[in-house]
C-alpha positions as semicolon CSV with decimal commas, in nm:
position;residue;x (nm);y (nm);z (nm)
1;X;0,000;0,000;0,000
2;X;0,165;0,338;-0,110
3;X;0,250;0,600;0,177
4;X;-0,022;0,915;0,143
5;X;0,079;1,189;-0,020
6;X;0,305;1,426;0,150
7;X;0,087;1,797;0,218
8;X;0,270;2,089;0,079
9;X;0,369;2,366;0,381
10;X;0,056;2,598;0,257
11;X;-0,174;2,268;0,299
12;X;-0,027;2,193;0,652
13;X;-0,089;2,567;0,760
14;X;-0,473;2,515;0,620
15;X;-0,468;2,158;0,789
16;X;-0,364;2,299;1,095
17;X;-0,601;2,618;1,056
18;X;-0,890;2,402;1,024
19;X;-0,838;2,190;1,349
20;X;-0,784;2,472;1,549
21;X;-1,074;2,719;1,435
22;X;-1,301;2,743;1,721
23;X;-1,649;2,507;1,703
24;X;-1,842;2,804;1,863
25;X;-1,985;3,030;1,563
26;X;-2,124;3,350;1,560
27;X;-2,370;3,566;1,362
28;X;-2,351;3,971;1,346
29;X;-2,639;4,133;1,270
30;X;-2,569;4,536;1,332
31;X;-2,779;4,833;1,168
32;X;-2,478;4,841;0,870
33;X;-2,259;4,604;0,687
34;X;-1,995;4,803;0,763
35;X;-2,047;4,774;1,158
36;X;-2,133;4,405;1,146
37;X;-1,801;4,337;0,933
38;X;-1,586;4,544;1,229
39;X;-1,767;4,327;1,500
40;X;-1,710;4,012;1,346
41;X;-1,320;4,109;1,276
42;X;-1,271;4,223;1,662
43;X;-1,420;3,823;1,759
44;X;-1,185;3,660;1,508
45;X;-0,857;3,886;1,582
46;X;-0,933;3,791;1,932
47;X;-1,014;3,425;1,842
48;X;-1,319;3,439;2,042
49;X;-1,544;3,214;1,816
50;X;-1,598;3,205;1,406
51;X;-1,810;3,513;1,360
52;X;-2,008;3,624;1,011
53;X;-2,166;3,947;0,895
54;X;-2,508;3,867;0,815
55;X;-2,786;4,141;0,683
56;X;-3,105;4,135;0,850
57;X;-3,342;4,022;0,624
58;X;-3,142;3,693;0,609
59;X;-3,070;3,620;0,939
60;X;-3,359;3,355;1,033
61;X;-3,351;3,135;0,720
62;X;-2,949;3,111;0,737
63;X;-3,032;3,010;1,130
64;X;-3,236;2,749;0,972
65;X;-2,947;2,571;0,717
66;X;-2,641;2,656;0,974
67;X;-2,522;2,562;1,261
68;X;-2,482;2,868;1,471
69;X;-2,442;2,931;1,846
70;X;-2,502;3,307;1,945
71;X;-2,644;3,587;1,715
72;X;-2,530;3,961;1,798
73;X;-2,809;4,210;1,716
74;X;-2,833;4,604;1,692
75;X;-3,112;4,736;1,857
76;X;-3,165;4,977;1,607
77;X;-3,139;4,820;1,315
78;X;-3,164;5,013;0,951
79;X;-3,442;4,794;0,861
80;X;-3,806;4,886;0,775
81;X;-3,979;4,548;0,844
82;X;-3,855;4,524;1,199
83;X;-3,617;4,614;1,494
84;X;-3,351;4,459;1,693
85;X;-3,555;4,347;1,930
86;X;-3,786;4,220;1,716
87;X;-3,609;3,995;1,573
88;X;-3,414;3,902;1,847
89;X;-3,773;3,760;1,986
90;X;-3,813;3,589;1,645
91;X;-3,465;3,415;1,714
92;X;-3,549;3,316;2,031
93;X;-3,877;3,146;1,955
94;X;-3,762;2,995;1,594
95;X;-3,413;2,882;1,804
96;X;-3,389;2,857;2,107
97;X;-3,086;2,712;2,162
98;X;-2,920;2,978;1,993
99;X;-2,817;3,239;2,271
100;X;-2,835;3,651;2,169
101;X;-2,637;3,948;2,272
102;X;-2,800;4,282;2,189
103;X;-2,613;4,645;2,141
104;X;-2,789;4,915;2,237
105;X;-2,691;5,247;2,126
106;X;-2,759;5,423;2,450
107;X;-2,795;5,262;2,822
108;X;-3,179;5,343;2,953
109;X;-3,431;5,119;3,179
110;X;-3,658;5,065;2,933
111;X;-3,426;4,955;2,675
112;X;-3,238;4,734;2,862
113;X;-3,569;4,582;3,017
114;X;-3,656;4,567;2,634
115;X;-3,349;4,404;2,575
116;X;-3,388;4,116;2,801
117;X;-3,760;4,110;2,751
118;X;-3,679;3,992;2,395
119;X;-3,481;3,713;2,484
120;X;-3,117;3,832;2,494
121;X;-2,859;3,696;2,767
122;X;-2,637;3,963;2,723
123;X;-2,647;4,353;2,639
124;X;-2,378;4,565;2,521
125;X;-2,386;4,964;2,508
126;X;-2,159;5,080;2,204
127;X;-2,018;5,355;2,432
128;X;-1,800;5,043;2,598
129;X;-1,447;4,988;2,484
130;X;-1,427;4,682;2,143
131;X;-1,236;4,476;2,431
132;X;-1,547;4,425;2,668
133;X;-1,714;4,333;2,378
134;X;-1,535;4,018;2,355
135;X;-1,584;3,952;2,741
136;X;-1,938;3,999;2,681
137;X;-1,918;3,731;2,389
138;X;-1,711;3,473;2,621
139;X;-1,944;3,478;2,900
140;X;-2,314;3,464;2,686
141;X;-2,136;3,155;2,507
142;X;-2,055;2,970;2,882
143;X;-2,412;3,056;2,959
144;X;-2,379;3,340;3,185
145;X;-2,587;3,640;3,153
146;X;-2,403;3,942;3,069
147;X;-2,452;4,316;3,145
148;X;-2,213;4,640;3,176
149;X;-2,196;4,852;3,505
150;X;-2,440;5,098;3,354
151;X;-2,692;4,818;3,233
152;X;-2,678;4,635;3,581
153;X;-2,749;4,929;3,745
154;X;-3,051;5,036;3,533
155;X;-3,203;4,683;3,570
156;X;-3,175;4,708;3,990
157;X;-3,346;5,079;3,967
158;X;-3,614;4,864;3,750
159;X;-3,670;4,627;3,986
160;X;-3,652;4,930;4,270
161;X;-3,920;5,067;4,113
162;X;-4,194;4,712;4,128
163;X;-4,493;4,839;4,313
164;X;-4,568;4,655;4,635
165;X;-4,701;4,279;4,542
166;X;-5,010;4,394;4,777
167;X;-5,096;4,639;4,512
168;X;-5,010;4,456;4,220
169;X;-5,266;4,157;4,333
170;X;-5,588;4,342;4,478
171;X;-5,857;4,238;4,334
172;X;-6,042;4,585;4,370
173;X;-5,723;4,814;4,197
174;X;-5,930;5,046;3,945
175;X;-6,095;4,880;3,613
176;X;-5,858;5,036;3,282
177;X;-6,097;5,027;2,970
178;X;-6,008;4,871;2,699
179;X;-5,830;5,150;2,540
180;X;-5,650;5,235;2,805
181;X;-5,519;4,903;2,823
182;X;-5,425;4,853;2,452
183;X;-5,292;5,188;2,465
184;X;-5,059;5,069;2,855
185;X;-4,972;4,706;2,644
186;X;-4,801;4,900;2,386
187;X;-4,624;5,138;2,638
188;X;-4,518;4,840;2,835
189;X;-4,348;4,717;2,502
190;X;-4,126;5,032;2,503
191;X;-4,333;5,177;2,203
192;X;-4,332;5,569;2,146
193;X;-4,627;5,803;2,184
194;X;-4,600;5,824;1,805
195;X;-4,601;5,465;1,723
196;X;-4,838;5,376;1,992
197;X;-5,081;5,699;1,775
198;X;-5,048;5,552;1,452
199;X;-5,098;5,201;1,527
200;X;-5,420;5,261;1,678
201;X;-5,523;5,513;1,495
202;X;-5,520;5,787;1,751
203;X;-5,357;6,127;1,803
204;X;-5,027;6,154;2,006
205;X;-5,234;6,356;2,237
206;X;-5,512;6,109;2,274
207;X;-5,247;5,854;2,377
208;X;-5,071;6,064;2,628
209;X;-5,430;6,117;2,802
210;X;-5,474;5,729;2,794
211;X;-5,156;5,665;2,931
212;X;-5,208;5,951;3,240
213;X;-5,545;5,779;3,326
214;X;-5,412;5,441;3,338
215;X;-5,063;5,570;3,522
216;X;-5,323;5,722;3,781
217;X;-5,540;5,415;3,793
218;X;-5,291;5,197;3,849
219;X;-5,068;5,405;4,107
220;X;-4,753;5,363;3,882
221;X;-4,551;5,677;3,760
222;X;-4,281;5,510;3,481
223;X;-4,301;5,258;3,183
224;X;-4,100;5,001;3,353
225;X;-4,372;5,020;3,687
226;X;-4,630;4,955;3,410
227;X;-4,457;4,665;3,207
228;X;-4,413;4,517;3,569
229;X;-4,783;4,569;3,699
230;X;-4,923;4,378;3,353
231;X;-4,688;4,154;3,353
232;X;-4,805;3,995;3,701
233;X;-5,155;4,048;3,657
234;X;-5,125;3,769;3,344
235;X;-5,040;3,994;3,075
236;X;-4,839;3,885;2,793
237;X;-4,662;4,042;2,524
238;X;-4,541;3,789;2,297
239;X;-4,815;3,839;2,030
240;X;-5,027;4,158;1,890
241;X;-5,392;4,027;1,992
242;X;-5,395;4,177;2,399
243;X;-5,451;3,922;2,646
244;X;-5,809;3,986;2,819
245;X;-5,804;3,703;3,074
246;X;-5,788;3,976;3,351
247;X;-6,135;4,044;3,374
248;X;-6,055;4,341;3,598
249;X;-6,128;4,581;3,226
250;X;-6,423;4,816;3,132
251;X;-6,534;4,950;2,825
252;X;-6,443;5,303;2,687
C-alpha cells in the first residue's frame, strides 16, 4: 500500500487552521454592513469564536441551514420590516438554543428591560471599549448572563421601582378600559407616543391622556412600573392580539 501523499507547507498551515478554528460560531447582525463586518473582525482577531456578517433580512432562514451558536443584534437596526428586538424575539422562539447578545446604542431602563424582555442573555452599550465586547461574547457563550456597570445598574433601579405585590394583586385596583389598556400594552413594550398613535389610529395627544389615566389608575408613575404591573396580573406580550383574561377591564 503506497504511503499518502506528502501535504505541501501551505496545505499543513490550512490543515492545521482548520483543526484549530473554534467550534463556537457567531452571527452579526448590526444596523450596517460596515459595523457588522468590524464586529465580526474584533471576535476573530481575538479568536473568540468564528463570527459572520449577516444582513437582517437573512438572518432567520441562514439560522435554519447553519449551525450557529449566538447571534449579535443592533437594537436599532436600519431595517423597515422590523427592529432589533424584534427579531431578536423571532430568534429566540424559531431557536432557542441559539443564545443573543443585543447592542444598544444608549444605556436606559426601558431599553435594557426591552433588551432582556426579547430574549437576549447579554447587552452591550456601544459607548464600551471593542475589548469588553469580547468579554461579553465569552461569557453569553458559557451561559452566563451578561450586562455592563451601567446596564446592571438600570435593571436594579427597575426592579426598585416594582410596586408593592399587595398592590399589584388586589382584586379591587381600578378597572382600565379597553383603550387604556391597549394603549398601557403597547407602552409596556417600550413603544413611542407616536407609534403607539399611529398604530391605533389615535392622536399623540389622545395617547398621552390614555396613558395619564391608566398611570393614575394603576398608582404607577414610569413605563417600567407599568410593564411590571401587567406583567403579574397575566399579561403577555409575545403576540399583537392583547390578552383579556384579567377580567378586571371596562369598556371606553
Amino acid at each position: 500500500m503506497p504511503p499518502p501523499p506528502k501535504l505541501s507547507k501551505k496545505e499543513q498551515v490550512v490543515k492545521i487552521t482548520e483543526h484549530l478554528r473554534p467550534a463556537f460560531r457567531v452571527f452579526i447582525v448590526d444596523r450596517d454592513s460596515m459595523s457588522s463586518d468590524l464586529l465580526a473582525g474584533a471576535l476573530i482577531r481575538d479568536h473568540i469564536c468564528d463570527a459572520v456578517a449577516i444582513a437582517s433580512s437573512d438572518l432567520l432562514s441562514a439560522l435554519a441551514t447553519s449551525e450557529v451558536d449566538l447571534v449579535v443584534i443592533g437594537a436599532d437596526l436600519n431595517s423597515k420590516s422590523t427592529n432589533g428586538f424584534d427579531l431578536a424575539g423571532a430568534v429566540c422562539r424559531s431557536h432557542p438554543s441559539v443564545f443573543v447578545v443585543i447592542l444598544l446604542n444608549e444605556t436606559t431602563q426601558e431599553l435594557v428591560i426591552n433588551a432582556f424582555r426579547s430574549g437576549a442573555r447579554g447587552v452591550f452599550s456601544r459607548q464600551q471599549p471593542i475589548t469588553e465586547f469580547s468579554d461579553c461574547v465569552e461569557h453569553v457563550r458559557k451561559g452566563y448572563i451578561w450586562a455592563g456597570r451601567q446596564e446592571t445598574n438600570a435593571l436594579l433601579e427597575a426592579f426598585m421601582c416594582i410596586p408593592a405585590p399587595n398592590m399589584l394583586t388586589a382584586v379591587d385596583s381600578p378597572a382600565l378600559t379597553v383603550r387604556e389598556l391597549q394603549v398601557s400594552m403597547c407602552a409596556a413594550k417600550g413603544k413611542t407616543n407616536k407609534t403607539i398613535a399611529s398604530e391605533l389610529n389615535l392622536s399623540e395627544h389622545t395617547v398621552k391622556n390614555y396613558l395619564f389615566r391608566a398611570f393614575e389608575k394603576l398608582g404607577v408613575s414610569s413605563r417600567v412600573e407599568l410593564l411590571f404591573y401587567l406583567t403579574i396580573r397575566g399579561h403577555t406580550f409575545g403576540t399583537t392580539k392583547h390578552n383579556r383574561s384579567d377580567a378586571n377591564l371596562s369598556s371606553d
